[in-house]
C-alpha positions in Angstrom: 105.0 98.0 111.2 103.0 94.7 111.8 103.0 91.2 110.4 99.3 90.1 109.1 98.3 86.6 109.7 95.3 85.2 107.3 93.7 82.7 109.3 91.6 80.5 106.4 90.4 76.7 105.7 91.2 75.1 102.2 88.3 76.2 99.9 87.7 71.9 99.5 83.7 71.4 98.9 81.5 70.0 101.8 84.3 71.6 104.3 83.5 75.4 103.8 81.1 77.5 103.8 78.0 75.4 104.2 75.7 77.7 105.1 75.5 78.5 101.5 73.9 74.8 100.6 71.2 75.4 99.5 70.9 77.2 97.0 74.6 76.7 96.5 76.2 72.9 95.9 79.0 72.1 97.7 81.2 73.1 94.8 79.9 76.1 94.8 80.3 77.5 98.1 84.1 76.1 97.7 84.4 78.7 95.1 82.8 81.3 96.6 85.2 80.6 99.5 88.2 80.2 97.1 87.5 84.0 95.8 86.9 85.3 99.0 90.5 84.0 100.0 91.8 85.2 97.2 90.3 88.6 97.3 91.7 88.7 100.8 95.2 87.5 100.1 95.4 90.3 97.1 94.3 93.2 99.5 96.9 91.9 102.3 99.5 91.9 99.8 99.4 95.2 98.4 100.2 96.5 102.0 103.9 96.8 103.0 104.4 94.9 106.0 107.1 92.6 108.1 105.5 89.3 106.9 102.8 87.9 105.6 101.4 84.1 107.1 98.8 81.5 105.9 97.7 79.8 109.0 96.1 77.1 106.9 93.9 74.0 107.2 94.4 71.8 105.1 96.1 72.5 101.7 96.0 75.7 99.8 99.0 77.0 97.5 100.9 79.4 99.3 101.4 83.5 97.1 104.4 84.3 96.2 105.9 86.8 99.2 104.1 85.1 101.9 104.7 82.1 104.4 102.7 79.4 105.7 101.8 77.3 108.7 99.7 74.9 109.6 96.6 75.4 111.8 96.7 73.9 114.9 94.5 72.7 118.3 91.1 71.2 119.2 89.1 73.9 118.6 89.0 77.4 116.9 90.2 79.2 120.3 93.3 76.9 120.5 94.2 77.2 116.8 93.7 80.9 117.1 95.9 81.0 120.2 98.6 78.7 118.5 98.6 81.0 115.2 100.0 84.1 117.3 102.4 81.7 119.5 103.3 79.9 116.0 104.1 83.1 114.1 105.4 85.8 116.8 108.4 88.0 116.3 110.2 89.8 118.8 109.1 93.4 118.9 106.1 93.1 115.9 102.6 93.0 116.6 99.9 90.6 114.6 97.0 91.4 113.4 94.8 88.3 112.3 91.9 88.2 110.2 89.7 85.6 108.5 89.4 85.0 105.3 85.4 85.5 105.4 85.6 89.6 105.2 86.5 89.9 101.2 85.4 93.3 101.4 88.9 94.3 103.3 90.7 97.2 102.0 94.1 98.2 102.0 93.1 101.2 104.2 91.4 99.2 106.6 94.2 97.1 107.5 96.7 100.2 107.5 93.9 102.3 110.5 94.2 98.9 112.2 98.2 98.9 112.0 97.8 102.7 112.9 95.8 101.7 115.7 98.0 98.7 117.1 101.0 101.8 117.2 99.0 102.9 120.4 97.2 100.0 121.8 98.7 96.9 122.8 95.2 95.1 121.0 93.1 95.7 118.8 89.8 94.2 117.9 87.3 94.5 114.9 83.8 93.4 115.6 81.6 91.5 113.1 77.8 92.1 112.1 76.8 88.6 113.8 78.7 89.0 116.9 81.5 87.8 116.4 84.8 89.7 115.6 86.9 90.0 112.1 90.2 91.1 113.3 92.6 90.5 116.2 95.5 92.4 116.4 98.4 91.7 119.4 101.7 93.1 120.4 102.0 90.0 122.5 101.5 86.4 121.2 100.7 85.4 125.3 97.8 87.8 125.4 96.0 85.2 122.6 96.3 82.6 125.7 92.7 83.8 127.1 91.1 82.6 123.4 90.5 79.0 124.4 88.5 80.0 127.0 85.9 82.3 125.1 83.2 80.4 122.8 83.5 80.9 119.5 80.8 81.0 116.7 78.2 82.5 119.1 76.1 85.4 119.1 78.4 86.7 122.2 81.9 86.0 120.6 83.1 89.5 120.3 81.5 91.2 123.5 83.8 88.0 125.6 86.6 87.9 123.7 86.7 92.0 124.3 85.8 91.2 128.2 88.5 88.6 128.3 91.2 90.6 126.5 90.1 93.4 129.3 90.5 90.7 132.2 94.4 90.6 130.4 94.4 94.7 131.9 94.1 95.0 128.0 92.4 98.0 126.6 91.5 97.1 122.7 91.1 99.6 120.1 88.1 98.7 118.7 88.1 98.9 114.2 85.0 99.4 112.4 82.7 96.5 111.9 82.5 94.2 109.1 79.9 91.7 107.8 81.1 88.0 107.9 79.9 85.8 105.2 78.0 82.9 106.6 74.8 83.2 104.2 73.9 83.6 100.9 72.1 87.0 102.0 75.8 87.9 103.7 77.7 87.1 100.3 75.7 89.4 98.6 75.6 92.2 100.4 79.7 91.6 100.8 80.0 91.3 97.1 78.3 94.8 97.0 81.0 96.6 98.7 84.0 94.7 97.2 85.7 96.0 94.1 84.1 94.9 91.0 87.4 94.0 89.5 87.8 91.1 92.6 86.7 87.7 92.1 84.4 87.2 95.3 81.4 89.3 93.5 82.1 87.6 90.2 81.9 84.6 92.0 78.8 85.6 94.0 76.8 86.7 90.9 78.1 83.3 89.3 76.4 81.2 91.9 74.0 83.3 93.4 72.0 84.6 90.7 68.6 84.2 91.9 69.8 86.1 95.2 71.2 88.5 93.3 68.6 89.9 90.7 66.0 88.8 92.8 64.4 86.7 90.2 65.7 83.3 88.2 68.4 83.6 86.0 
């Protein structure tokens, strides 16, 4: 059994996801963020596991049945570092995600819990180079993420290399897209459930991408 720590920025406009402006406002692209959260939050929380955390900035209501603490350190590699030092329990790995992969299932999560039972690490690599997922049996083993860049076209291939360095030898999960674009948010919104609210959202706000044509 594993924890699962949601690593995610309030969804306050101008502070997320502003790649999306234009054609998106600032408003906007909050609430595409807010649904993708949301989404994510839903599909974490219909899997049985030791504990739940929100490793937030800024200020987000906390679900019922999970915790929350704050994000913390200069940069991304610091607060990622500090989220599996801040949230480690004896004997139960962590697997950490973003909150910009709304097209998470329950089964994805569950291969990468299946996967952490024989690896010490676990990593899932994104479209742009970057990686969706980190999964841990040791919170110490995060210590080599202030040292890779993050946000680069290289992210993944040197955080794998560096968790290697660790004598690690990641299990590596299928690869999701991240949404950074409007182009990503609808693809994403293509695979996600049409019950959720992040392809409501994107066919909200993103019309023209969408249909191709004005709405």
């Amino acid at each position: 059994m594993i924890q699962v720590l949601v690593m995610a920025k309030a969804p306050v406009p101008g502070r997320v996801k502003t790649r999306l402006c234009p054609p998106c406002t600032p408003e906007e692209a909050a609430a595409i963020a807010d649904a993708a959260l949301a989404d994510t939050l839903a599909t974490v929380g219909r899997v049985p596991l030791v504990r739940r955390t929100l490793v937030l900035d800024g200020s987000f209501p906390v679900p019922r049945g999970w915790s929350s603490v704050p994000q913390r350190g200069a940069g991304l590699g610091e607060r990622l570092a500090h989220a599996f030092a801040d949230t480690s329990l004896p004997g139960v790995p962590a697997l950490l995600i973003g909150m910009d992969t709304p097209q998470l299932t329950e089964s994805l999560v569950r291969q990468a819990a299946e996967a952490l039972a024989g690896a010490r690490a676990v990593l899932g690599p994104a479209r742009d180079g970057g990686w969706w997922a980190l999964g841990l049996h040791a919170a110490d083993d995060a210590g080599v993420l202030p040292g890779v860049p993050m946000s680069t076209p290289d992210t993944g291939a040197l955080t794998l290399a560096a968790l290697r360095g660790r004598g690690l030898r990641p299990a590596v999960l299928p690869s999701l897209r991240d949404v950074d674009t409007a182009a990503d948010a609808v693809e994403v919104a293509a695979l996600c459930p049409a019950a959720g609210r992040f392809p409501h959202a994107v066919a909200r706000f993103l019309p023209v991408a969408t249909t191709g044509a004005p709405s």
